[in-house]
N, C-alpha and C positions, 0 to 999 in steps of 0.2 A: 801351731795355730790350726782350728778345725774352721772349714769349710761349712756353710750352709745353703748349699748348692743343691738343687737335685741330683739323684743319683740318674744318668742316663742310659744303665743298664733296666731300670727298671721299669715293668709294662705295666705299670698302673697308671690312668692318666690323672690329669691333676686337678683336684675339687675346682670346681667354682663355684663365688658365694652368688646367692640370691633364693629366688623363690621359682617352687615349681609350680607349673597351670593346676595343679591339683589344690594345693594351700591356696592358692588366689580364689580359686573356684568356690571353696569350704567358705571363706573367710566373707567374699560379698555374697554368699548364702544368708550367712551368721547378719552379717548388718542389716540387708534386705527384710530377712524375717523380724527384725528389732524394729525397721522403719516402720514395718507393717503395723504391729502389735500398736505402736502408738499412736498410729495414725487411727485404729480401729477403737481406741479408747479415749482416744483425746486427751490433751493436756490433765496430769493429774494435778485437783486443787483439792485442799484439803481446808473444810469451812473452818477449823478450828483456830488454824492461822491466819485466818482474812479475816475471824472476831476479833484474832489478838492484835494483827496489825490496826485494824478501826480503833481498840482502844488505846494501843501506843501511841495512835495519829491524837486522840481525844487528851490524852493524860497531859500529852506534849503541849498542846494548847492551853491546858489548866495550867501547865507550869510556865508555859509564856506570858498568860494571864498574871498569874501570882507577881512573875518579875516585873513587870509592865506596870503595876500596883506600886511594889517596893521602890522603882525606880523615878516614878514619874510622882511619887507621894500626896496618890490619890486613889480612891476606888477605882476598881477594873473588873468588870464583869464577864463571863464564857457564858453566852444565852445561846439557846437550842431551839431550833425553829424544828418539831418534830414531823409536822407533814410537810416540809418540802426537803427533808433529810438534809439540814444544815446547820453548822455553829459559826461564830459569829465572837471575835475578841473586840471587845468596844466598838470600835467604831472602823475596825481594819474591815477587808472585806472577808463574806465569808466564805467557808469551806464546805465541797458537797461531804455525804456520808454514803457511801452506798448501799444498794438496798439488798433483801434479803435477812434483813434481822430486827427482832422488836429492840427499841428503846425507848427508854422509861430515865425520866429524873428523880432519885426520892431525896427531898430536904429535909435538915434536920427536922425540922417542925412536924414530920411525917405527913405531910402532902405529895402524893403521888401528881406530877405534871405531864400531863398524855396531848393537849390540844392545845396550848398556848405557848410561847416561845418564856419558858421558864431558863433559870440562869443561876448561876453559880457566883459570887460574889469575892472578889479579894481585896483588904483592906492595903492602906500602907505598911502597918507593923508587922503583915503578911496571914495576918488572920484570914478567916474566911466566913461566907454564910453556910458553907459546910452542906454537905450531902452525898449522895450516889447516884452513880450513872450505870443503871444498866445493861447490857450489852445482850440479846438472848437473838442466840441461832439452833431451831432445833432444839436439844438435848443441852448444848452445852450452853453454858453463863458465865462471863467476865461480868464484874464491878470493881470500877473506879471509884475507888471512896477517895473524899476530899475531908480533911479534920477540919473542924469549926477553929478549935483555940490556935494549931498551928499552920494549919492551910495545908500540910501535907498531904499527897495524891499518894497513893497507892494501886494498884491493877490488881485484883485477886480472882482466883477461880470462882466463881457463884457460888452462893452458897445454900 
């Protein structure tokens, strides 16, 4: 049977784990200079994704709309109040939108609505009054389109 013993002839002394003052030193350098860095940039936000999140908050709403229609087997409207940046499901209360980006309703009938609290319409059978909802930040454009014959929402990159 072998022994895992040290051997006591021998003048090597014996490791110990951890860390030396030198690694510690390197290491809260390394975090220190990363705190700094961000602190000197600020939070990065990227507009692209606070359009996309506004229109998945919007889309969500059209399709609560639709179900609130099918379920309650009656019209259910999404109206958009555009100067106080809010929508509105019938008669629930509404939701802000934040600012920072134009929006635009266009209905099928091709009437653009910019000043008056225009709305999106879903029947019981889940139809709709059908239109788009534009989203514009800058450079980039979501549209939410809603189908007339089936009420379906879609979010598409602008086009």
């Amino acid at each position: 049977m072998t022994s895992l013993r040290a051997d006591p002839r021998s003048t090597r002394p014996a490791r110990q784990a951890g860390f030396t003052l030198l690694e510690l030193i390197v290491v809260l350098a390394i975090v220190g200079l990363t705190f700094t860095l961000f602190l000197m940039h600020g939070p990065m936000i990227s507009h692209s994704l606070t359009t996309k999140q506004v229109a998945g908050q919007l889309a969500a709403g059209l399709r609560e709309a639709r179900a609130r229609a099918i379920g309650s087997n009656r019209s259910v409207s999404l109206t958009l109040d555009l100067k106080a940046r809010r929508y509105r499901i019938a008669d629930l209360p509404s939701h802000p939108l934040p600012a920072g980006f134009e929006i635009a309703l266009l209905t099928t009938t091709g009437e653009v609505h910019k000043g008056q609290d225009p709305g999106i319409r879903f029947e019981p059978d889940g139809s709709s009054s059908g239109g788009r909802i534009e989203l514009i930040e800058g450079k980039h454009k979501l549209d939410i389109g809603v189908d007339w014959l089936t009420g379906r929402i879609r979010v598409v990159e602008g086009s």
